[in-house]
C-alpha positions in Angstrom: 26.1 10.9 -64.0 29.4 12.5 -65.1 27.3 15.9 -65.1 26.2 16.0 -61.2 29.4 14.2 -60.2 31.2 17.0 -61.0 28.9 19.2 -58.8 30.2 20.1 -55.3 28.5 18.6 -52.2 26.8 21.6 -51.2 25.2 22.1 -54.5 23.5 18.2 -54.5 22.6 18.7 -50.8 20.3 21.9 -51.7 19.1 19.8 -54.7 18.1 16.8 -52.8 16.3 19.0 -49.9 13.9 21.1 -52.8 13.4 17.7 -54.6 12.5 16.4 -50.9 10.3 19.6 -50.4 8.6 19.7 -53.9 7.9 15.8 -54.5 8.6 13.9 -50.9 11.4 12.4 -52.8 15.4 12.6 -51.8 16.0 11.0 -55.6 16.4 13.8 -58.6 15.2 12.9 -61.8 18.4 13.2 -63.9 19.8 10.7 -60.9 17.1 7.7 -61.5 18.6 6.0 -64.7 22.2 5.4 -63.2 20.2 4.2 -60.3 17.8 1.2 -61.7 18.0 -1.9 -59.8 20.4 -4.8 -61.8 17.9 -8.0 -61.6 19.6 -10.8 -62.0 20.0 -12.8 -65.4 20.6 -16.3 -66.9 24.4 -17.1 -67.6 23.8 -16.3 -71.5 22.4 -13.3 -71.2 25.2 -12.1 -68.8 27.8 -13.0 -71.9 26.0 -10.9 -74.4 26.3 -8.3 -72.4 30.0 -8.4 -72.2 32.9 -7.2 -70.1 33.0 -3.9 -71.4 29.2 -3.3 -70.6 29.3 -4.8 -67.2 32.5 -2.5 -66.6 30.2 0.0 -67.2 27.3 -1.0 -64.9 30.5 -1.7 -61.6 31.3 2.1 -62.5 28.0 4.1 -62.4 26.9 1.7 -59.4 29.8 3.0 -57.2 29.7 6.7 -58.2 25.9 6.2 -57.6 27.4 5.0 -54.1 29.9 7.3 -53.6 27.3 9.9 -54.1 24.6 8.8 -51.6 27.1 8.1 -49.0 28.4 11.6 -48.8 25.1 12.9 -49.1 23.8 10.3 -46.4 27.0 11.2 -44.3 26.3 14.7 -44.4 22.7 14.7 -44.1 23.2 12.5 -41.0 25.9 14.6 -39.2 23.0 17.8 -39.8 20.4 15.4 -38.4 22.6 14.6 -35.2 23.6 18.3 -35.0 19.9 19.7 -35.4 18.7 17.4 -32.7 21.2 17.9 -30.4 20.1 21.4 -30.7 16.7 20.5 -31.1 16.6 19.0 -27.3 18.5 22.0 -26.0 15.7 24.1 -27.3 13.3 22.2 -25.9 14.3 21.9 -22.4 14.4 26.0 -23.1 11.1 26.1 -24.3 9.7 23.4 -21.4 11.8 26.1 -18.5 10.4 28.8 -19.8 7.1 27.9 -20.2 6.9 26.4 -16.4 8.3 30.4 -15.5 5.6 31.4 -17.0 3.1 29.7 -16.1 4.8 30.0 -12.6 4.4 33.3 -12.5 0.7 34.1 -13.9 -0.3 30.6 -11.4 -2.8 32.3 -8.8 -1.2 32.2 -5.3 -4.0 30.1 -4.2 -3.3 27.1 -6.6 0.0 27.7 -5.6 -1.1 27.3 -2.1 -3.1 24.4 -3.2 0.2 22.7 -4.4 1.8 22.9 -1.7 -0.7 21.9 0.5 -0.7 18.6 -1.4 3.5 18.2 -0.7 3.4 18.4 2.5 0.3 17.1 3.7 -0.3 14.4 0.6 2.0 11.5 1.9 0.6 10.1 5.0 3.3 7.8 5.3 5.6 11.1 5.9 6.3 11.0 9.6 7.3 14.9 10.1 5.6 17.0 7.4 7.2 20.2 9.0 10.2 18.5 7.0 8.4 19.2 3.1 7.1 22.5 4.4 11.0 23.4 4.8 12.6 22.4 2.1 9.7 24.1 0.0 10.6 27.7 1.7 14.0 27.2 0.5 13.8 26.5 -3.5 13.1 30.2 -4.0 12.0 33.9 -2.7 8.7 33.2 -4.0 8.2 29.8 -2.6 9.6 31.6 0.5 7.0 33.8 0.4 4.1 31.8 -0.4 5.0 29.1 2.7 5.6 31.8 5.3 2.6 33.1 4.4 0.4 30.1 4.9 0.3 29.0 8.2 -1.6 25.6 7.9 1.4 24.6 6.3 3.6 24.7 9.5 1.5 22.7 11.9 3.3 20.3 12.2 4.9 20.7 15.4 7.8 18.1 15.9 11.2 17.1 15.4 13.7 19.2 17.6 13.6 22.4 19.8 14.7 24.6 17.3 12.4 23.3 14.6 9.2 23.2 17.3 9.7 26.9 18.1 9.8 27.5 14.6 6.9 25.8 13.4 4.8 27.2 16.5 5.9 31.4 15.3 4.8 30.5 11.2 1.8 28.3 12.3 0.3 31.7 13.5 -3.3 31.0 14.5 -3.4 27.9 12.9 -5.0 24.6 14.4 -1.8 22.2 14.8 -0.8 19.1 15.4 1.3 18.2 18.3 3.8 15.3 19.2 5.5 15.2 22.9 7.7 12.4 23.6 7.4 11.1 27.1 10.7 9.3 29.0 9.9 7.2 31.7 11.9 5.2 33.8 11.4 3.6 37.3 12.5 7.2 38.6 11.9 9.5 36.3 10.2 11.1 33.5 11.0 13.6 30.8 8.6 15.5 28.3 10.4 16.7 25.0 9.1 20.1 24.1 6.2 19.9 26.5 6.9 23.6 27.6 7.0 25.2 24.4 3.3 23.5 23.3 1.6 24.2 26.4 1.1 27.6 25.7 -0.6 26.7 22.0 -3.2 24.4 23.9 -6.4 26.2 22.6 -4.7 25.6 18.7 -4.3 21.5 19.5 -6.1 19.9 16.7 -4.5 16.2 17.1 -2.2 15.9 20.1 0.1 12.4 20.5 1.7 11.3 23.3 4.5 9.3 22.6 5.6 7.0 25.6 9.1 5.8 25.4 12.0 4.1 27.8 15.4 5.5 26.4 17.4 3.9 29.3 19.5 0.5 27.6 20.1 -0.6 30.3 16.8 -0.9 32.3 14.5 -3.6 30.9 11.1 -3.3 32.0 8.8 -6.9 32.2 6.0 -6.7 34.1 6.1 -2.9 35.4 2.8 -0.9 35.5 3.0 2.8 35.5 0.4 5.1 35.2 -1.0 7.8 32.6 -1.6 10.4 35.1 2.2 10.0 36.2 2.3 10.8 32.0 -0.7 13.7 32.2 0.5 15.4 35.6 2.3 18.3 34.1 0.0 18.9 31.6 -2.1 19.9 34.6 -5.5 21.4 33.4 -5.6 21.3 29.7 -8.6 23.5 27.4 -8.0 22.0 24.1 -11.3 23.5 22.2 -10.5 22.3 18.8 -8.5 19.0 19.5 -10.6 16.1 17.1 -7.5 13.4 17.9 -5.7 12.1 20.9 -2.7 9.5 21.0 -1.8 8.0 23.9 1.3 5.4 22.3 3.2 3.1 24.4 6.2 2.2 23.4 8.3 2.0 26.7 7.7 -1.9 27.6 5.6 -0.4 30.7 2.1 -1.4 31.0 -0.2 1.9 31.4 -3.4 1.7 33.7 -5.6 4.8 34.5 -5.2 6.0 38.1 -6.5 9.2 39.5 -8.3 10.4 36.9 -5.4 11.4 34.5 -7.4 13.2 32.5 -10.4 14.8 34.3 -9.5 18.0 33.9 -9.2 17.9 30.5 -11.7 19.7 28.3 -11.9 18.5 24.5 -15.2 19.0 23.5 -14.4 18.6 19.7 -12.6 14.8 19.9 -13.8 12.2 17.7 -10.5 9.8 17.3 -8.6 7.9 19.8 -5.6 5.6 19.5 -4.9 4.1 23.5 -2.8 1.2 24.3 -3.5 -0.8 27.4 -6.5 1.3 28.4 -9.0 3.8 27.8 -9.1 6.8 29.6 -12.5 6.7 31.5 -12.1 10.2 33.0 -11.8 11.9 29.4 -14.9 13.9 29.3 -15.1 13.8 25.5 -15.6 9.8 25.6 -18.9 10.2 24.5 -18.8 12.4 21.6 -15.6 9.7 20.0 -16.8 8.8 16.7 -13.3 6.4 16.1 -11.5 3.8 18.2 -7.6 2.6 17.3 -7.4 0.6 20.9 -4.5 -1.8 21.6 -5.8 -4.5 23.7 -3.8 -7.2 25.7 -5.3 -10.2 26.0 -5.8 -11.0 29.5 -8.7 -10.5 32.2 -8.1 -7.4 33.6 -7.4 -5.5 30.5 -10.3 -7.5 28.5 -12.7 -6.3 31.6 -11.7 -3.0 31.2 -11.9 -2.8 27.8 -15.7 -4.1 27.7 -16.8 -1.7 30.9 -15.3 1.3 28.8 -17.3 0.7 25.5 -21.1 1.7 26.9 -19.6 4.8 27.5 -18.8 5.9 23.9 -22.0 6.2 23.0 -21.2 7.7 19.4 -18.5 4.9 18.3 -18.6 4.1 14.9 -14.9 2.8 13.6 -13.4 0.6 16.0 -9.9 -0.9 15.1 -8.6 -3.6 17.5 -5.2 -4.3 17.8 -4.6 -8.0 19.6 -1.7 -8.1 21.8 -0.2 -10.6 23.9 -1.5 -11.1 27.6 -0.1 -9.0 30.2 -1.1 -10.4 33.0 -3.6 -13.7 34.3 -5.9 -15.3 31.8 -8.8 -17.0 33.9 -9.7 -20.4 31.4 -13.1 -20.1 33.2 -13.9 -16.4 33.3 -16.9 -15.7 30.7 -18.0 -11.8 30.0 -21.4 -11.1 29.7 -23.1 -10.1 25.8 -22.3 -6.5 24.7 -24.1 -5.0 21.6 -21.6 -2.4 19.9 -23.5 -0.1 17.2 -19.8 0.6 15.4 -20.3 0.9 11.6 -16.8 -0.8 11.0 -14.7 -3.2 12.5 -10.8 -3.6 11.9 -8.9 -6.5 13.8 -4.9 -7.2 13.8 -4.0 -10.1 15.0 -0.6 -12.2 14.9 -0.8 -15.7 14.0 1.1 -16.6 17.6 -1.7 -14.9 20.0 -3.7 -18.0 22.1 -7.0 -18.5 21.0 -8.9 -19.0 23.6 -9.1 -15.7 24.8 -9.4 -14.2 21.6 -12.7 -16.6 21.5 -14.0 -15.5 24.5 -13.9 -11.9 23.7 -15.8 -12.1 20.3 -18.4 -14.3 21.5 -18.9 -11.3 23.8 -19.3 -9.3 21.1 -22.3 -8.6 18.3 -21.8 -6.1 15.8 -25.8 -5.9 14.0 -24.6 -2.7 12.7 -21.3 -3.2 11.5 -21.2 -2.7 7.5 -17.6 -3.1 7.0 -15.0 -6.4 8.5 -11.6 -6.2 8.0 -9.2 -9.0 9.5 -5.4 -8.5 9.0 -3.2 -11.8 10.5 0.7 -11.4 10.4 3.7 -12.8 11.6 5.8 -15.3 11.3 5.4 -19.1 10.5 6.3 -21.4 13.2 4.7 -25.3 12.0 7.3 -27.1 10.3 6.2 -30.9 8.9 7.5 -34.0 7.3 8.3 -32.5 3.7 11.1 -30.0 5.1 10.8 -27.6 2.8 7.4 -25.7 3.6 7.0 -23.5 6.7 3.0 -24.3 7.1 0.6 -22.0 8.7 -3.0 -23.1 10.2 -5.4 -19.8 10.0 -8.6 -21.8 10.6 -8.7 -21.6 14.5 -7.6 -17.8 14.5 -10.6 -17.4 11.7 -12.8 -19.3 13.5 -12.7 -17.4 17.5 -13.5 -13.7 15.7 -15.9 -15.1 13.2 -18.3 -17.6 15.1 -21.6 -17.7 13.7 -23.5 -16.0 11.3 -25.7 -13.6 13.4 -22.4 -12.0 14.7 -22.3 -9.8 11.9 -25.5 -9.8 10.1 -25.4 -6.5 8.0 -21.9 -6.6 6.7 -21.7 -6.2 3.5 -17.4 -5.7 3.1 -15.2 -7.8 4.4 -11.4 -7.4 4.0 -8.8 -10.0 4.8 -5.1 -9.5 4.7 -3.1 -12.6 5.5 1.0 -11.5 5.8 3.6 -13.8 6.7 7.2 -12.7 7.0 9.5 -15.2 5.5 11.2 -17.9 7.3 14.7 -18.3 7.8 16.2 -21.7 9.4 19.9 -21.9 10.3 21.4 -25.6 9.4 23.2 -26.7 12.6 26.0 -28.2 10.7 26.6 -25.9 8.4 25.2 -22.8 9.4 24.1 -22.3 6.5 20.5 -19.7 6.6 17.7 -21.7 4.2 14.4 -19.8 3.2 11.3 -21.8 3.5 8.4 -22.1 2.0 4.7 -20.0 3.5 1.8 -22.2 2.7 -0.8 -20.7 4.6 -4.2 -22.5 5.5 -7.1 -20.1 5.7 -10.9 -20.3 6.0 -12.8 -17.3 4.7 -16.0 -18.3 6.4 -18.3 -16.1 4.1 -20.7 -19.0 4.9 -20.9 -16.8 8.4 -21.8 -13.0 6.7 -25.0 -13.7 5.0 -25.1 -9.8 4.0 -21.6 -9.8 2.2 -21.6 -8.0 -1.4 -17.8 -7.7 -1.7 -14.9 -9.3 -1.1 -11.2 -8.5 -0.7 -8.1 -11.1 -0.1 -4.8 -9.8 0.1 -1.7 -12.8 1.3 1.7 -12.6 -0.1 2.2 -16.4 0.9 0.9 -19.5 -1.0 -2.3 -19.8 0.1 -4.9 -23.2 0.4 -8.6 -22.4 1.1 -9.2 -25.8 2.6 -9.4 -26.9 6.3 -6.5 -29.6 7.4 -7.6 -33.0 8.2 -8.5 -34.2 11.9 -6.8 -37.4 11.4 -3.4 -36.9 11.0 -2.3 -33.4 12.6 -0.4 -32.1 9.5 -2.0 -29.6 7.5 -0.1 -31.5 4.3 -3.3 -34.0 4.4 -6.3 -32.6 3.4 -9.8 -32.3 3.9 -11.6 -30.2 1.1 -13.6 -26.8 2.3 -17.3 -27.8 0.0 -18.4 -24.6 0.3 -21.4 -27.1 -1.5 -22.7 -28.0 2.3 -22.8 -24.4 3.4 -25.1 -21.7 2.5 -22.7 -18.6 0.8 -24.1 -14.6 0.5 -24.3 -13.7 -3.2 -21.6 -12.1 -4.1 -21.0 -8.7 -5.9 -17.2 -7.7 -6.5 -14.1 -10.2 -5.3 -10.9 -7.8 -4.9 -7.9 -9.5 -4.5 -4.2 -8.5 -4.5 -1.7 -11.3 -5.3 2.6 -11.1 -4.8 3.9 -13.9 -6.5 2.1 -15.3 -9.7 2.7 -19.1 -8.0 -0.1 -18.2 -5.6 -2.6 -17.3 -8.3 -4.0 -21.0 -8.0 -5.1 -21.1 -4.4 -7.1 -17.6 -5.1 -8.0 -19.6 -8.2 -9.7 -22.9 -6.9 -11.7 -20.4 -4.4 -13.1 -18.6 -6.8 -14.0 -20.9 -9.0 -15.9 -22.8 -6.2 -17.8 -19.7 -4.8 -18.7 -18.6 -8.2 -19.7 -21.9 -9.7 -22.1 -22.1 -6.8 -23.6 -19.0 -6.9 -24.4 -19.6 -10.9 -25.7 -22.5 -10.1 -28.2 -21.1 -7.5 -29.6 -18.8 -10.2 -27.4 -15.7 -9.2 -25.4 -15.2 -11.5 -26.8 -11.9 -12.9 -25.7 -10.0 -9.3 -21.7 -11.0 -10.0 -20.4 -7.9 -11.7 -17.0 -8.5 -11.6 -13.4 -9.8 -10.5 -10.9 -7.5 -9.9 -6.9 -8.5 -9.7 -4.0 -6.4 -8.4 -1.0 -7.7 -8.7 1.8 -5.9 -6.0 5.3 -6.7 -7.5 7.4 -4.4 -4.9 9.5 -8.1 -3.7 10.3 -9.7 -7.1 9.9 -6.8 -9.6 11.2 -3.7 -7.9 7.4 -2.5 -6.9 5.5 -2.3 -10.5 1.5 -2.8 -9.4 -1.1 -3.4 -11.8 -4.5 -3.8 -12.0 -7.2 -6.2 -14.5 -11.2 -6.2 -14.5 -13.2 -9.6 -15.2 -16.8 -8.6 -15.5 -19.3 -11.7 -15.5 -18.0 -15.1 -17.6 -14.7 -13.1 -18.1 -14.1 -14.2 -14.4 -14.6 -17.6 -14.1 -12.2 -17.7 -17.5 -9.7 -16.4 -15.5 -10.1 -19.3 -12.8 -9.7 -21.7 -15.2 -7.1 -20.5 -16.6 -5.0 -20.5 -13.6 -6.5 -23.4 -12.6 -4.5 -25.0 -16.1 -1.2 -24.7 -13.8 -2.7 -27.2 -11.2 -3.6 -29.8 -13.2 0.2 -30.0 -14.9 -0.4 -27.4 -17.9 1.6 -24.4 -18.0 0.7 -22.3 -21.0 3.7 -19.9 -20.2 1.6 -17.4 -17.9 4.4 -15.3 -16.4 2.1 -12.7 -15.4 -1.5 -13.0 -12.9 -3.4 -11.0 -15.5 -4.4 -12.0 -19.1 
């Protein structure tokens, strides 16, 4: 000990790192005997030992110490030092290897790249935006976006940024947005001049109708869309595939005059209309996709149903359900309409009135429909005896677009989205604001799609799959849904996406049903599997995630949850296993 004591740090540290190197040990040899472990002893051993020998053992002990704590000290500081330079190094290594790969990338992936920024987020409202701030990281990005016109077709935003995108768009099919101000005496087009002249490049045109005036409040004001399509005057659009016609100015829009007879758009297959559709469009026939806002009363309803024989080639129809506009006759029936759409989408809010929603579906068949989706929203309005729960009664909304089970024979998806936006109630006394309780009501009414192979449920409310009782009026009493009396399609894949892991047990007792019943009917072999998503963005700042039950695995999962109902909480703080 004495011996390598007297050596100077340096000198152990290069012995320790070839003793390290050569054995994958820090300890030398001549160190291990002043370094054996004391195990402890009986009392009368410890005396015949003796002071002077235990002296002895205190000595070596803390030299053995002092040793490893300068070599540890040392040895440390080197470690933090290396690593420290270590992570420099690498963030060197990691730059330049991005330069060069950078710079032997092909210009086409390149292209390919940047073709996903801008265009890769639908959500992204003016994409001329991501094309911009790309030209500006570098002169090589510069170049490359300048040079690729399908990057700049956007056209939108302001003046400046219009007249831009039009010069670098080139030749380039583009997309085009003109705002449209109306007022009771006037109307303004944003950038309608400067697109005009790029009509034969119009790939997806939308017209954007809005009321900037404050101070004019429009109720029940029609307007027209040729007092919108005047200036536009005769329009060759060759390679337009979409047309918007959005409404956002509180004026009702009717087609007068043939607004848009003279336009030519032999290429369109998509078109999103509020109020009406434009009959005098001569590419009606050739529209493969319908987005059509449709306000519930006669003379829009009417108008709606005369417009669909004419598009002859419809296959996605999407139905947005809006409030009436004008009369609803009780009396008035429509006469049976076949539509051979491939999918249906319906948006609803929980307030519309029923009955004309009824009326208009039982005017409807859809034997070729293959996809249902139904997407309810809004805003919970039923408040009962227990205070605390904001109740909502989805059966009779269900119930006028699904009515009986030859409506839509061949579907084989149906989606349903349930939303309800949170309730606030202000305390009169206090003025305090409370949040309530969502505890929506919902019938599925597979019973009524005999072809159905998958299923999808998405609510972020608690949901019950049961129909209220008819003796009381308050959805807090009960009747059970037997999905026992009721003939159900055999089901393939259930999809469903669940916000807070309190609502797992209404999903839960559904499944457990449907499934039980279908093993019980011999069909157990078709079930493949049960898939969860669980969509945190509330309550966990937006972490999703996503389990597969295949088979048995599924209805464990039911009963599982189902533990929660019946008072047993095995500590489940998560919808997946």
């Amino acid at each position: 000990m004495e011996a390598f004591l007297d050596d100077n740090l340096e000198a152990n540290m290069c012995k320790v790192v070839s003793n390290w190197l050569a054995h994958k040990d820090p300890i030398l040899e001549s160190w291990k005997e002043d370094m054996i472990p004391i195990n402890a002893m009986p009392y009368i051993d410890l005396l015949a030992l003796g002071s002077t020998a235990c002296s002895q053992r205190v000595s070596q002990s803390r030299k053995s110490t002092l040793l490893l704590q300068q070599l540890s000290e040392a040895f440390n500081g080197l470690a933090l030092a290396i690593g420290e330079r270590y992570a420099a190094v690498s963030t060197n290594c990691y730059a330049a290897s991005n330069m060069l790969s950078l710079i032997t990338l092909p210009n086409e992936l390149l292209v390919r790249i940047f073709e996903f920024v801008v265009f890769g987020d639908q959500t992204l409202s003016n994409r001329w935006w991501a094309a911009n701030k790309l030209s500006h990281i570098c002169q090589y990005f510069r170049n490359t976006t300048l040079s690729c016109p399908q990057l700049w077709s956007d056209i939108s935003g302001n003046a400046k940024m219009v007249s831009l995108s039009l010069s670098r768009s080139k030749d380039a099919p583009i997309d085009v947005l003109v705002k449209i101000n109306i007022s009771p005496s006037y109307i303004g087009f944003d950038l309608l001049s400067q697109v005009l002249d790029h009509k034969k490049r119009w790939r997806s045109l939308t017209l954007q109708v809005v009321q900037k005036d404050p101070t004019f409040l429009p109720f029940v004001i029609f307007s027209t869309m040729a007092a919108c399509t005047q200036h536009f005057y005769a329009v060759d659009a060759p390679l337009l595939e979409s047309l918007k016609f959005l409404n956002y100015s509180g004026f009702l829009m009717i087609e007068e005059n043939d607004a848009f007879s003279q336009w030519n758009t032999p290429k369109l297959r998509s078109l999103n209309f509020t109020d009406q559709i434009p009959l005098s469009l001569s590419g009606l026939a050739s529209v493969t996709s319908l987005d059509f806002g449709l306000a519930l009363d006669n003379y829009h309803c009417n108008s709606f149903l005369e417009s669909l024989p004419q598009m002859t080639s419809l296959e996605i129809l999407a139905l947005k359900l809006q409030y009436p506009a004008g009369i609803v006759d009780a009396n008035q029936e429509f006469e049976r309409l076949e539509l051979r759409v491939r999918q249906l989408k319906v948006d609803a809010d929980f307030g519309l009135p029923r009955a004309p929603v009824r009326k208009l579906f039982s005017a409807l068949l859809f034997p070729e429909a293959t996809f249902l989706g139904i997407e309810i929203s809004g805003t919970g309005r039923q408040r009962y005896s227990n205070g605390n729960i904001v109740t909502l009664d989805v059966s009779e909304a269900m119930a006028a677009i699904i009515q009986h089970d030859e409506q839509f024979l061949l579907v084989t998806q149906f989606l349903l989205r349930v939303h309800s936006a949170v309730d606030r109630i202000v305390d009169n006394l206090t003025g305090m604001v409370e949040l309530k309780t969502g505890y929506i009501f919902l019938p599925v009414l597979i019973d009524k799609l005999p072809s159905l192979k998958d299923l999808f449920l998405d609510s972020n409310e608690h949901l019950s799959f049961n129909i209220p009782g008819p003796h009381s009026g308050d959805p807090t009493v009960e009747t059970v849904y037997r999905t026992s009396i009721v003939h159900l399609p055999t089901l393939e894949t259930i999809n469903v996406v669940i916000h807070f892991p309190t609502s797992a047990d209404g999903f839960a007792q559904f499944f457990n049903e449907i499934l039980h019943r279908q093993k019980e009917r011999g069909e157990w072999g078709t079930f493949r599997e049960l898939i969860v998503t669980t969509d945190k963005q509330m309550a966990y700042g937006g972490r999703r995630e996503t389990a597969t039950y295949a088979g048995d695995a599924a209805l464990a999962w039911c009963e599982r949850r189902l533990l929660l109902i019946n008072g047993y909480y095995p500590g489940f703080d998560t919808y997946l296993d």
